[in-house]
C-alpha positions as CSV (number, residue, x, y, z in Angstrom):
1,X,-55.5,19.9,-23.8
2,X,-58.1,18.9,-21.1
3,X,-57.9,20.3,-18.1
4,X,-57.7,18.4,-14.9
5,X,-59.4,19.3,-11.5
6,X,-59.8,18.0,-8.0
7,X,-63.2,17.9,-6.8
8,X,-63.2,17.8,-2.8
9,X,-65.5,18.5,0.3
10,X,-64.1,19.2,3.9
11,X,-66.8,20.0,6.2
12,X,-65.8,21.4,10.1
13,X,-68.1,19.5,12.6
14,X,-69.9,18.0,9.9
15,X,-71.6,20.7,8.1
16,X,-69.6,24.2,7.4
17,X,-67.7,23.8,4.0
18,X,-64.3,24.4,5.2
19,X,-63.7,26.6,2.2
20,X,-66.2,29.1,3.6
21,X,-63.3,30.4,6.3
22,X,-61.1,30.4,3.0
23,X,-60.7,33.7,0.9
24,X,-59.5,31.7,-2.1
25,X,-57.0,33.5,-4.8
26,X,-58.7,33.5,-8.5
27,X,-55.7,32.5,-10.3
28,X,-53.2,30.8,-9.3
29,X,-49.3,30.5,-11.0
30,X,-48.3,27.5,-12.8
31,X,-45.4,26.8,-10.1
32,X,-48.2,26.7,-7.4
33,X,-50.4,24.8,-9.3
34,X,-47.5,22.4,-9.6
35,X,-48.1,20.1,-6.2
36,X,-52.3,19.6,-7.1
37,X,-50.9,18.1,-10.5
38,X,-49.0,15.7,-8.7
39,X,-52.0,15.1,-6.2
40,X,-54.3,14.8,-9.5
41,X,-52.5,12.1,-10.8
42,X,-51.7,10.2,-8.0
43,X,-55.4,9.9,-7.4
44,X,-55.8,8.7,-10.8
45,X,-53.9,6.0,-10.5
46,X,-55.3,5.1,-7.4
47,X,-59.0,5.3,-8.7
48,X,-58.2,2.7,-11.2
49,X,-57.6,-0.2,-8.8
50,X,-59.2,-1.8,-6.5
51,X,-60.0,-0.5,-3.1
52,X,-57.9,-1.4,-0.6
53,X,-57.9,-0.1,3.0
54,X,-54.3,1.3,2.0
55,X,-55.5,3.2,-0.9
56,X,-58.5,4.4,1.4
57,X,-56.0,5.9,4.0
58,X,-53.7,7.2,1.0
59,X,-56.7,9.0,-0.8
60,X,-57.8,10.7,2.6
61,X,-53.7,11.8,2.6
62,X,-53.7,13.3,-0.3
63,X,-57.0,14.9,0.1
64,X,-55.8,16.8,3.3
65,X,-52.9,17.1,1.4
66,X,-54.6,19.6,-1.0
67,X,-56.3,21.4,1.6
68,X,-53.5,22.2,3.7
69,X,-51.6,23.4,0.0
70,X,-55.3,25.8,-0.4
71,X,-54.8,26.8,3.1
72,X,-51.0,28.1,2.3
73,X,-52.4,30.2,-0.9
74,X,-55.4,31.3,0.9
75,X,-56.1,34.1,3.7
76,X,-58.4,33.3,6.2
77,X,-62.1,35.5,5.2
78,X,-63.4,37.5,8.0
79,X,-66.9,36.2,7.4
80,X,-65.4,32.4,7.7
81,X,-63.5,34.1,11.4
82,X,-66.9,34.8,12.9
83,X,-69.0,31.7,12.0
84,X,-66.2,29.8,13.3
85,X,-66.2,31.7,16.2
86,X,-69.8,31.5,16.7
87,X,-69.8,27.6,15.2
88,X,-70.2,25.9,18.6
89,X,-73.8,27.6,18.8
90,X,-74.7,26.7,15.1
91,X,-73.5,23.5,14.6
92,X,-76.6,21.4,15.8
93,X,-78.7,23.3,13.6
94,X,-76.5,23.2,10.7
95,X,-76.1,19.2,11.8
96,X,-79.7,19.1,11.3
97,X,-79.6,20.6,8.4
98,X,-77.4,18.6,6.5
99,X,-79.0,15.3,8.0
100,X,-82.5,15.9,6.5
101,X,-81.2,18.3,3.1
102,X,-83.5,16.1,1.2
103,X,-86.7,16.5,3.4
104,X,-89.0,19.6,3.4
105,X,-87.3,21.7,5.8
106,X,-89.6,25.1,7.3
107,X,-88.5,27.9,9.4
108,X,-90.9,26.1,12.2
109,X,-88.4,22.9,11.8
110,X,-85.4,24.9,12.1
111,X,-86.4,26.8,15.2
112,X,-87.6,23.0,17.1
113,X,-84.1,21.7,15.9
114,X,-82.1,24.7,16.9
115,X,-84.1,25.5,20.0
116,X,-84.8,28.6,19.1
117,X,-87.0,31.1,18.8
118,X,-87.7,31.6,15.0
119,X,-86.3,35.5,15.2
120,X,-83.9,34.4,17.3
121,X,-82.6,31.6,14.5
122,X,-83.0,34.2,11.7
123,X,-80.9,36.8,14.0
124,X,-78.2,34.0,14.6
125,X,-78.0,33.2,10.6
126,X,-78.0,36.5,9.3
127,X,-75.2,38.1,11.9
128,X,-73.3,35.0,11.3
129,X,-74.1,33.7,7.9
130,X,-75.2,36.7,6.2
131,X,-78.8,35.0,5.1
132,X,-81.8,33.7,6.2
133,X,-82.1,29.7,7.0
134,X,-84.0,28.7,4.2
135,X,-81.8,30.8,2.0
136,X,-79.4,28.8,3.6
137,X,-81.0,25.6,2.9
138,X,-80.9,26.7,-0.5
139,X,-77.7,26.7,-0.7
140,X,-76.7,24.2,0.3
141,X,-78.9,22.1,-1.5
142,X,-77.9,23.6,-5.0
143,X,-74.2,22.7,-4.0
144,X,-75.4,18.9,-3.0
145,X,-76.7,18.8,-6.5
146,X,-74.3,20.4,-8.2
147,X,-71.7,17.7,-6.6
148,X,-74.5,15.0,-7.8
149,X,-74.2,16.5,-11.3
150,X,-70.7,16.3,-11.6
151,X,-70.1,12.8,-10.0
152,X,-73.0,10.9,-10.8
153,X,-74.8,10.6,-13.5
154,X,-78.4,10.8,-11.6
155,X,-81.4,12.1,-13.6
156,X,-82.5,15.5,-12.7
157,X,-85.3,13.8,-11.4
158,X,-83.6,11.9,-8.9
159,X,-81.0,15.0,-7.9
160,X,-83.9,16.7,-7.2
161,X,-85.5,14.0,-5.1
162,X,-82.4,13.6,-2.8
163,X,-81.8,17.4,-2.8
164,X,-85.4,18.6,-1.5
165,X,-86.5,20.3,-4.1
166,X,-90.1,20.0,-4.5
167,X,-90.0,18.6,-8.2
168,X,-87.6,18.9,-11.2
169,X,-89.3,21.5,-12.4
170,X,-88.8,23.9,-9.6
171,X,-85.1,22.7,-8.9
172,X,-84.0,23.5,-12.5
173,X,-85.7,27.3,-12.1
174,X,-84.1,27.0,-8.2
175,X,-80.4,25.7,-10.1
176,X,-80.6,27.9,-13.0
177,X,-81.1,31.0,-10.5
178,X,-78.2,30.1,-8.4
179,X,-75.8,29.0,-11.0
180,X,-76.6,30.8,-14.3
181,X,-77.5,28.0,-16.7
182,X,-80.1,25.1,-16.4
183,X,-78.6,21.3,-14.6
184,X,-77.7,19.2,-17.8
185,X,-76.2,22.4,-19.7
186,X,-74.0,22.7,-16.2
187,X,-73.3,19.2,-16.1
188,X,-71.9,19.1,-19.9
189,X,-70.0,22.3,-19.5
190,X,-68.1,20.7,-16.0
191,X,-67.2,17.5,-17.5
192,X,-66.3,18.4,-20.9
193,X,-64.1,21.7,-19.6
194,X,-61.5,22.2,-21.9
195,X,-58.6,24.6,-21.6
């Protein structure tokens, strides 16, 4: 039997992954797992059409649909409370962030972006992200090509051109570090998850 998944990206002001303020359950029962079928499937048939501004509107439905259903199974996380609390004073730099993932990004950028000092950026990341800027770059940049790995079918050369990493060679050392098995072996393994 193959298994079936939803792959979705909320962001909150454009560049905190929504499921950051989310302390998600590892396993779920088959009765809750009932309504993201449905959702699955409905998307299915819509992806075989053709776009229409109806099926648009419907997709974004049921896509808010499954968040509000991970929001009910999830507890808020108490790291996810404080950057929301402090998100108003990290949202232009995380904006930046996002805007220019595929450029060379420095501590020196940051700092201009954020207005900041650069210890008083690193101060801000690590009491409310729990990591230093570029770490944080790194991250997200791993999970931009992770998303590219599983819905594209890029070259490694070309996720790594649009992610920022310097060549291919560094972001399969950078990927393999972060996810525990080189980009094309990751790739293979998500699409061809069996269950």
């Amino acid at each position: 039997m193959r298994a079936r998944w939803l792959h979705a990206h909320f962001l909150l002001h454009g560049t905190v992954d929504f499921v950051t303020f989310l302390a998600l359950p590892r396993t779920i029962t088959a009765a809750q797992s009932a309504p993201f079928g449905v959702l699955i499937h409905e998307l299915l048939e819509l992806q075989g059409r053709k776009a229409t501004f109806r099926d648009t509107v419907r997709r974004n439905e049921l896509a808010l649909h499954a968040l509000s259903l991970l929001c009910d199974l999830s507890a808020p996380s108490a790291a996810g409370m404080a950057l929301l609390a402090h998100a108003d004073r990290l949202t232009p730099v995380l904006t930046f962030i996002r805007a220019h993932l595929g450029e060379p990004l420095t501590i020196d950028i940051l700092a201009k972006a954020a207005r900041l000092s650069r210890s008083r950026l690193h101060a801000l990341f690590h009491s409310h992200l729990d990591l230093p800027p570029l770490s944080y770059v790194k991250r997200l940049r791993i999970a931009q090509a992770s998303r590219m790995l599983l819905l594209s079918d890029a070259s490694v050369k070309e996720i790594a051109e649009q992610c920022g990493f310097a060549n291919p060679y560094h972001f399969s050392r950078e990927f393999k570090a972060g996810k525990g098995q080189p980009p094309l072996h990751y790739r293979r393994q998500q699409r061809n998850l069996q269950v």
